[in-house]
N, C-alpha and C positions, 0 to 999 in steps of 0.2 A: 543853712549851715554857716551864714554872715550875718553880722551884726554890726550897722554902722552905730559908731559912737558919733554924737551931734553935741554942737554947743549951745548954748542958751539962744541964740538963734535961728536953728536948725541945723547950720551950717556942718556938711559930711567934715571931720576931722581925725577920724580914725575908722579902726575896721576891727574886727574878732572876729573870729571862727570858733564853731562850736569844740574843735580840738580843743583849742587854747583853753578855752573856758570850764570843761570839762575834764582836762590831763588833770593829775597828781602833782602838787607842790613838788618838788625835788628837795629829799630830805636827805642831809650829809650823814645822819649821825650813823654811827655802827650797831650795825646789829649781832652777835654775837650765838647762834644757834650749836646747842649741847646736842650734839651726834655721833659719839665715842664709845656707849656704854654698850655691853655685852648682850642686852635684850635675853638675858636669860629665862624668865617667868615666860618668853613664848616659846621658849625650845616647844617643836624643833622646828618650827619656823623659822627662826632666826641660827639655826646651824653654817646654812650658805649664805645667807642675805641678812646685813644688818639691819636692826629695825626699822631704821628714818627711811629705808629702802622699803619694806612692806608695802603692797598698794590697797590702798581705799580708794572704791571709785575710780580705778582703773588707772592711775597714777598713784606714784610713793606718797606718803605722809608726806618728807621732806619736801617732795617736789611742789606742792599743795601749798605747804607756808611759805616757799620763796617765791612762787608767785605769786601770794597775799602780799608780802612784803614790794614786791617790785612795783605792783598793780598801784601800791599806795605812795609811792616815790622813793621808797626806800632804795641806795643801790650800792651802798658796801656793807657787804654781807661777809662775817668769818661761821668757818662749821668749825666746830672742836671736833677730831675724828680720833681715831684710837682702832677699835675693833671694825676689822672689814674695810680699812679707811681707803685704798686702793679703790675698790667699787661705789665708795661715795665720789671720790675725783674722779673718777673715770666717766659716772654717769654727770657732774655737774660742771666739769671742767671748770674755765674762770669766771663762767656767767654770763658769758654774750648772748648766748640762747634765749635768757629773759632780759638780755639789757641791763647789765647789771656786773659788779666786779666781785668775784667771791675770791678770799682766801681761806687757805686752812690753819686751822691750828692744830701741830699734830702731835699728841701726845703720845710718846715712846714707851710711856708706863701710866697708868690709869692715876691722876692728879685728884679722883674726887668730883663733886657735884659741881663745886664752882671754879676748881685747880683752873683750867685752859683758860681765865680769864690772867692767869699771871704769862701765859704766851703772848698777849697783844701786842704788835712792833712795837709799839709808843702809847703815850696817853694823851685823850682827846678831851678837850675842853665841852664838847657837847654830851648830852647823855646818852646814855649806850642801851640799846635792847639785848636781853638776854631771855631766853628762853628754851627747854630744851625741844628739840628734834623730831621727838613723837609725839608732839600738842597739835589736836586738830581743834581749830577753833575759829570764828567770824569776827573775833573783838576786832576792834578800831583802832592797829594803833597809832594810827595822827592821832588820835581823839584823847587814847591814855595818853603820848608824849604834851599833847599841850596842857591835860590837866595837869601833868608832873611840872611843866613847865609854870603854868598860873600859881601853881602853889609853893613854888619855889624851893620841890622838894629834893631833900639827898636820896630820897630814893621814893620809889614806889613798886608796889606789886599789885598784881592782879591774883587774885585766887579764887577759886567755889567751892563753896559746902557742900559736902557730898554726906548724906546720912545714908546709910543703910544697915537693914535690921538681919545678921545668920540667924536662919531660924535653926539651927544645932548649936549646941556646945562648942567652946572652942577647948581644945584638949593640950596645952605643953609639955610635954617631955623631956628629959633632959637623958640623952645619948652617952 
């Protein structure tokens, strides 16, 4: 669990521990998690429990990506909240749980897909993660932010092709 560092002589001049070596860079940037929308397509699921609350694997969605994010150094986190937003703070309060500082941003009337990013206190010179709420996923994202960073991009996204074939008709009506 140590690891002497030596100089060109042998000589002991320092020490590591496999913590050290092993922890997660401590990354400032903000992350920004979309958790406000009405999850209507799972009514009735989501009647009492908003969606980013649902559990997979015996924990919420939510709960699942802020400990992906914590795990990986990330530690200021905002949730955009709207519907059911009382039982998102309630269950994550300010993040000391996972070591980590969350704030809300809490929208009084539904802003849109990417409205809750005109909430943020201020604006930060480093790049911001956004994502919504009910993404379960393994990506990397140190791995996306340094590629953003190598390329010295105004933005990046991550997405996946999703092909699938209805095998019926699809029928429109107009009411």
């Amino acid at each position: 669990r140590h690891m002497p560092i030596v100089d060109a002589s042998g000589r002991v001049i320092g020490l590591e521990t496999l913590d050290e070596l092993v922890s997660p860079k401590q990354r400032d940037n903000w992350v920004v998690i979309m958790a406000g929308g009405l999850g209507s397509r799972l009514h009735p699921l989501t009647l009492d429990t908003p969606k980013p609350l649902l559990e997979v694997g015996g924990k919420p969605i939510l709960e699942t990506i802020i400990s992906n994010f914590a795990n990986n150094g990330f530690h200021n986190i905002f949730i955009s909240v709207n519907y059911r937003a009382i039982q998102v703070h309630d269950y994550f309060g300010d993040g000391s749980r996972w070591g980590i500082n969350i704030q809300y941003l809490r929208e009084e009337k539904s802003l849109g897909t990417a409205g809750a990013l005109s909430l943020l206190p201020e604006k930060t010179d480093l790049p911001v993660i956004v994502m919504n709420g009910d993404i379960l996923t393994t990506i990397n994202f140190t791995r996306i932010l340094d590629f953003h960073q190598e390329h010295k991009a105004s933005a990046t996204m991550c997405v996946r092709e999703k092909s699938f074939q209805i095998p019926y008709g699809v029928v429109e009506i107009q009411a």
